[in-house]
C-alpha positions in Angstrom: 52.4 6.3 23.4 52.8 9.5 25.7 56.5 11.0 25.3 58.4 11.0 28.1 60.1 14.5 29.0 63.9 14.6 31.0 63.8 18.1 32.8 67.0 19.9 32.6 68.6 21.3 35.4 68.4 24.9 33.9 64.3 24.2 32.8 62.1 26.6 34.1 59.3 25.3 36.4 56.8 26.6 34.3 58.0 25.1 31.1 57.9 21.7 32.6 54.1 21.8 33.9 53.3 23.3 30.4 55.0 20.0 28.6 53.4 17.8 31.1 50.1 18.8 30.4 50.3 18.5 27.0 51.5 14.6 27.2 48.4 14.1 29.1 46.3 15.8 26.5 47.7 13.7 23.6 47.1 10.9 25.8 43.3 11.2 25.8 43.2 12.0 22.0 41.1 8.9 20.1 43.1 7.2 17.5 42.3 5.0 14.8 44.4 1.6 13.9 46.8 3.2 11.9 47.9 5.8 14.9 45.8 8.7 12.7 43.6 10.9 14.6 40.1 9.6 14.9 37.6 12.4 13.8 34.7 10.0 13.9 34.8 8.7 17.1 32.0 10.0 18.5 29.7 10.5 15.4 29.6 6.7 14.9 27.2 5.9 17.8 24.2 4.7 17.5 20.8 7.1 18.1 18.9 5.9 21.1 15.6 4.2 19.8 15.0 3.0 23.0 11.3 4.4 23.4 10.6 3.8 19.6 10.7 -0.1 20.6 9.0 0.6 23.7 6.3 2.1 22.7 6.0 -0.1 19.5 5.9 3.1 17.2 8.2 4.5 14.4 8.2 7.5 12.9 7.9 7.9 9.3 8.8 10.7 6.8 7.0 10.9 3.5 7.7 13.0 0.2 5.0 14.0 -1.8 4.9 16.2 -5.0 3.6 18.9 -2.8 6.3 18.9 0.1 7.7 16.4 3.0 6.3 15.6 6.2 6.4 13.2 9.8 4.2 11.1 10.9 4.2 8.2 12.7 3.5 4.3 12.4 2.6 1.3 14.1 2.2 -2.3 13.1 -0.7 -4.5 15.8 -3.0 -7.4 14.6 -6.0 -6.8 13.2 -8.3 -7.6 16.5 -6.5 -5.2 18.1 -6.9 -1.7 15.8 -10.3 -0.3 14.9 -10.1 1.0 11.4 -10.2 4.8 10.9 -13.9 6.1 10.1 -14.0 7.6 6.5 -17.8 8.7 6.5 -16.7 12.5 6.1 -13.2 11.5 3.4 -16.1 9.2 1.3 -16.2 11.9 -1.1 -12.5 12.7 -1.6 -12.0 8.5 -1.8 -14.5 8.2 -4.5 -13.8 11.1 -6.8 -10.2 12.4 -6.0 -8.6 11.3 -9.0 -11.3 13.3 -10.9 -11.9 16.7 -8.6 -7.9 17.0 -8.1 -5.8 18.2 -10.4 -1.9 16.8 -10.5 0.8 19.5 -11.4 3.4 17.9 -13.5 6.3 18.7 -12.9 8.3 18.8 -16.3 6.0 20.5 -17.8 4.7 22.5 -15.1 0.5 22.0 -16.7 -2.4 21.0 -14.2 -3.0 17.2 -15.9 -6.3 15.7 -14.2 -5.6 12.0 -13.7 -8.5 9.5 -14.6 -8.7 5.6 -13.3 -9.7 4.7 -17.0 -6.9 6.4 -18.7 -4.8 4.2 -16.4 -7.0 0.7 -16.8 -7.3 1.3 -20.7 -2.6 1.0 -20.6 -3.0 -1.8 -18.5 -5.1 -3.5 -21.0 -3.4 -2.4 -24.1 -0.6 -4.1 -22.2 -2.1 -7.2 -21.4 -2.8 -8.0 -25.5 0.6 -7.3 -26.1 1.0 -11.2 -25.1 3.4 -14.1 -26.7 1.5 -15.6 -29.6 2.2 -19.2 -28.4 0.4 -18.4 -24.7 -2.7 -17.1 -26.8 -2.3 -20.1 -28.8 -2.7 -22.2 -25.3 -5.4 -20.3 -24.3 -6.9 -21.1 -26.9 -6.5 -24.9 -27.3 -7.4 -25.0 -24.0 -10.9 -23.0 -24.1 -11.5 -25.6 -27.4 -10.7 -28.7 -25.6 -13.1 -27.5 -22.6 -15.5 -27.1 -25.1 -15.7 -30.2 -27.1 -15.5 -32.0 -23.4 -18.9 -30.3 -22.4 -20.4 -31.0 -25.7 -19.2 -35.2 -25.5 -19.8 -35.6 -21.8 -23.6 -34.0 -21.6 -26.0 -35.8 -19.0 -29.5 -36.3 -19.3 -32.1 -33.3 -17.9 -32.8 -35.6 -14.6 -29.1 -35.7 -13.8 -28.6 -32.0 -14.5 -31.4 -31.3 -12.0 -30.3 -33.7 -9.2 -26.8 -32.0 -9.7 -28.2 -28.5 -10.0 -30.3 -29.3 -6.4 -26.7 -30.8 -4.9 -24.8 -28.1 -5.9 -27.1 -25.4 -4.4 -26.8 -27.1 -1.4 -23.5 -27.5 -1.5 -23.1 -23.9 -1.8 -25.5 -22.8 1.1 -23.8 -24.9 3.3 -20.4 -23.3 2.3 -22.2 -19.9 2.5 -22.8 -20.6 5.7 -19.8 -21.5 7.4 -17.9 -18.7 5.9 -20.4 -16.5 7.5 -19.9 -18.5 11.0 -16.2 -18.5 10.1 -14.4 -15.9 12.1 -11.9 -13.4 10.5 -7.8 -14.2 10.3 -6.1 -11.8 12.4 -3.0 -10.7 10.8 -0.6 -8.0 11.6 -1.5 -4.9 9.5 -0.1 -1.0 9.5 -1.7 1.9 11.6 -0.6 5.6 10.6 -1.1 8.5 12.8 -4.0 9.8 11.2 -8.3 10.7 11.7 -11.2 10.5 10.0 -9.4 8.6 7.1 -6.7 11.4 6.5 -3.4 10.9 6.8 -2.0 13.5 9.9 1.5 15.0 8.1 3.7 17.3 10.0 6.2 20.0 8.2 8.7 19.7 11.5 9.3 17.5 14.0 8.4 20.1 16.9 5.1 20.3 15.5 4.7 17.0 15.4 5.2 16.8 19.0 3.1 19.6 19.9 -0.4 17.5 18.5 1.0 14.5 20.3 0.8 16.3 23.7 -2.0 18.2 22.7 -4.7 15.4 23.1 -6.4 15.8 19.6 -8.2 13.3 18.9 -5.9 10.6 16.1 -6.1 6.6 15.5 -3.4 5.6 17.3 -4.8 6.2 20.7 -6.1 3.2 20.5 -2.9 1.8 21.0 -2.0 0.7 24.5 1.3 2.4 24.4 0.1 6.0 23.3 0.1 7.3 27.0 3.8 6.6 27.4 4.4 8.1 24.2 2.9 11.3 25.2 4.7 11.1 28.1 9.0 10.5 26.8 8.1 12.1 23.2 10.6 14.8 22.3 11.8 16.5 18.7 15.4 14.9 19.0 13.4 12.1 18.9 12.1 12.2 15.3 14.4 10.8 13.0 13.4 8.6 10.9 15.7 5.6 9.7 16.9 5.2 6.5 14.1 2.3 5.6 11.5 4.9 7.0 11.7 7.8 5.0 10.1 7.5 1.5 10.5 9.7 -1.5 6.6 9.1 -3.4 7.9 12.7 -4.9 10.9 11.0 -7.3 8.9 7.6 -8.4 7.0 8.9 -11.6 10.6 11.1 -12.7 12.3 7.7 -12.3 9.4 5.8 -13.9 9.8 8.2 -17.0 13.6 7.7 -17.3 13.5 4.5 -19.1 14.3 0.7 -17.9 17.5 1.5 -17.9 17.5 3.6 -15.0 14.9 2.7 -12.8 15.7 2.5 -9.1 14.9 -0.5 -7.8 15.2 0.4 -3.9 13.2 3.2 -4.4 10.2 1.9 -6.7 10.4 -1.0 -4.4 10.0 1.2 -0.8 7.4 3.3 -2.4 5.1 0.0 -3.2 5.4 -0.4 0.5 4.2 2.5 2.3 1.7 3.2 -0.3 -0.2 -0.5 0.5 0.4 0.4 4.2 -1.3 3.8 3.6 -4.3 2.4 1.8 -4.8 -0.2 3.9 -4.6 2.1 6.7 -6.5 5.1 5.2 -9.1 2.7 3.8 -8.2 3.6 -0.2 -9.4 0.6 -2.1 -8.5 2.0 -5.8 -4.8 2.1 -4.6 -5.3 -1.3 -2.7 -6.4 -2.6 -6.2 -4.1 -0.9 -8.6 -1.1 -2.7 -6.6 -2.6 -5.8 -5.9 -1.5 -9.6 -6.9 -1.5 -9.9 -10.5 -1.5 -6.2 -11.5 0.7 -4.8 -14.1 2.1 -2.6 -11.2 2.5 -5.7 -8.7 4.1 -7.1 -11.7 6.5 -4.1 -12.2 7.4 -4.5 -8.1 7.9 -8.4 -8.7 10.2 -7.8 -11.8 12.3 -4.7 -9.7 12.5 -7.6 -6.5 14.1 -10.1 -8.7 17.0 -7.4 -10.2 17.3 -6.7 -6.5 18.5 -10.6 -5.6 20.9 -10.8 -8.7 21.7 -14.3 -9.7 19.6 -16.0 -12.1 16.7 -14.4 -10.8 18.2 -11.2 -11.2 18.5 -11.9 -15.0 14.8 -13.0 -15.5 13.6 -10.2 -13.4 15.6 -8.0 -16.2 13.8 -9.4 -19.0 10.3 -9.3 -17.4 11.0 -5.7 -17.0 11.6 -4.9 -20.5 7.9 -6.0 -21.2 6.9 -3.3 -18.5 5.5 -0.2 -20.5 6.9 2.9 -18.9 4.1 5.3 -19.6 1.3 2.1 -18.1 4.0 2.4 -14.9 4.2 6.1 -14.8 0.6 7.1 -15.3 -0.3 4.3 -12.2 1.5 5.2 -10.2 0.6 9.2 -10.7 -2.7 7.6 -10.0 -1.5 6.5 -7.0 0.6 9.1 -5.6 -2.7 11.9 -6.3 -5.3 9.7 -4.1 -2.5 9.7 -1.2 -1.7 12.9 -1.8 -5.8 13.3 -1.8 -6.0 11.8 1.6 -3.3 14.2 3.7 -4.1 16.8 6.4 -1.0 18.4 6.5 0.3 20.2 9.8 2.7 23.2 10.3 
C-alpha cells in the first residue's frame, strides 16, 4: 500500500511534490505474493507463436557433429506433399557411409563408418538370446516338422492346392495393386533435391525464405503467407524442437547408467522424420520396428513412464550392448549429416 504523507506547515513546496511522486512510483512497482519485488514480471510471458500455427510450420534447430543450424518443419497428409526428388543426392544416399569419413571426437581420428560393421553387432547381439527361447524355437520348428511329415497329401491334392493357391494369390496381387495408398500424416523439412536446407543464423534463414529459391515446402498452401509475416525474432525454436544429434553417441558411450532418456528418445524422432523426409531408407531401416535400435528407444520409453514399466524397461536395457547402440547410431548421424546443405 502507497504511504500516505502529512505535509508540515514549515515543508517546502518542493519537498512535497518530490514525496508525492515517489508514492506514485512505488505504486506501479509489480510485486509478488509475499509483498517482494517482482523481477520476473515481464520475462514470464509467453512468445507470440501466432503465425507458427497459422501457417502450420515450426521451426526446427538441429546439432550435428559439425555445427547447429535452423530449419524449418511441417507435418500434411501424404496426398497432399510430393516427396523431394533425390536423382542428383542418389549417390551420396547410396554410398555415404563409405565416401565420408566421421571425425571422432574423443579421439579426434577420421573413423569411416560401414553398414556391415554395424549389422555384424546387431547380430552378435541377437545370439546373445535366453537359452530357454532358443529351446522354444526349437521345439517349435520340430513339431512343425514332424506335422508336415504325418499330414502329407497325395500328388493330385498337392496340385489342385498348388493351382488354388496361385489363384488365390493373383487375385490378392491384384487388388493390392487396385488398392489405393493410406494417407497418413507424415513430416516435410525445408529442404531440395533430397538435402536437408540448414541455416547458421536465423537472419539467414530468413533471407532464402524471401528470396524465392526454389525448396519443398512451397508446395505447402501456407508458404506465401509465410514469406510474407516471416521475421528473425521469429525463429526460436521450442524446447521439444531443438535437437542435439551432436551429444547422442557421447551419451551412448557413457554406459547404461547414464543414458539420457529424453535425449536418445528426441533424437529417434527427428531422425525418422528426416529420413522419411529426405528419402534415407538405411536410416528408415536401422530404426525401424524390431531393430536392436527401435528396441533401445522402446526400453528408454518405458524408464521414461516409471512404474512397473519403468522397471522392465530398466532390465531390457541392460541387454542393450552400448558399442551395437553407439556405432548405429554414428551410422545414423553421418548419413544425415551426409544429406545437409548448410547455409551462412
Amino acid at each position: 500500500m502507497a504511504r500516505k504523507s502529512t505535509p508540515r506547515p514549515d515543508a517546502d513546496e518542493p519537498e512535497v511534490e518530490a514525496e508525492a511522486a515517489l508514492d506514485e512510483t512505488a505504486a506501479d512497482v509489480d510485486l509478488d505474493k509475499d509483498g517482494d519485488l517482482d523481477t520476473d514480471a515481464d520475462d514470464s510471458a509467453p512468445a507470440d507463436r501466432s503465425l507458427w500455427s497459422d501457417v502450420r510450420i515450426d521451426p526446427v534447430e538441429i546439432a550435428l557433429p559439425s555445427g547447429a543450424g535452423f530449419t524449418l518443419r511441417a507435418y500434411r497428409m501424404s496426398s497432399e506433399v510430393t516427396p523431394t526428388d533425390i536423382g542428383e543426392r542418389e549417390d551420396d544416399d547410396l554410398f555415404a557411409s563409405r565416401s565420408r569419413p566421421v571425425v571422432d571426437d574423443e579421439d579426434d581420428e577420421t573413423v569411416v563408418i560401414l553398414d556391415e560393421e554395424f549389422a555384424a553387432l546387431s547380430a552378435e547381439a541377437d545370439e546373445e538370446e535366453e537359452p530357454d527361447a532358443k529351446s522354444r524355437r526349437a521345439t517349435k520348428k520340430k513339431k512343425s516338422d514332424d506335422d508336415e511329415t504325418t499330414d502329407e497329401p497325395d500328388g493330385k491334392d498337392k496340385d489342385v492346392d498348388a493351382e488354388s493357391d496361385d489363384a488365390d494369390e493373383a487375385e490378392e496381387a491384384e487388388e493390392a495393386e487396385d488398392a489405393e495408398p493410406d494417407d497418413e500424416e507424415v513430416p516435410a523439412f525445408l529442404s531440395h533435391r533430397g538435402k536437408l536446407l540448414l541455416f547458421k543464423t536465423p537472419e539467414a534463414l530468413v533471407s532464402f525464405v524471401r528470396s524465392g529459391a526454389p525448396n519443398d515446402l512451397t508446395q505447402l498452401d501456407t508458404w506465401p503467407q509465410l514469406v510474407e509475416r516471416l521475421q528473425p525474432a521469429a525463429v526460436a525454436p521450442l524446447d521439444e524442437d531443438s535437437y542435439e544429434l551432436d551429444l547422442v553417441v557421447e551419451n551412448l558411450r557413457g554406459g547404461h547408467d547414464v543414458w539420457d532418456a529424453t535425449l536418445l528418445i528426441e533424437a529417434g524422432e527427428v531422425s525418422r522424420d528426416l529420413a522419411y523426409a529426405l528419402r534415407l531408407p538405411a536410416v528408415l531401416d536401422m530404426l525401424s520396428p524390431g531393430s536392436s535400435l527401435d528396441d533401445l528407444d522402446e526400453a528408454l520409453r518405458s524408464t521414461a513412464k516409471g512404474g512397473l514399466g519403468g522397471f522392465m524397461g530398466r532390465r531390457r536395457l541392460k541387454k542393450i550392448g552400448a558399442q551395437t547402440a553407439s556405432l548405429g547410431w554414428r551410422t545414423i548421424i553421418g548419413k544425415i549429416s551426409a544429406a545437409v546443405d548448410w547455409r551462412d
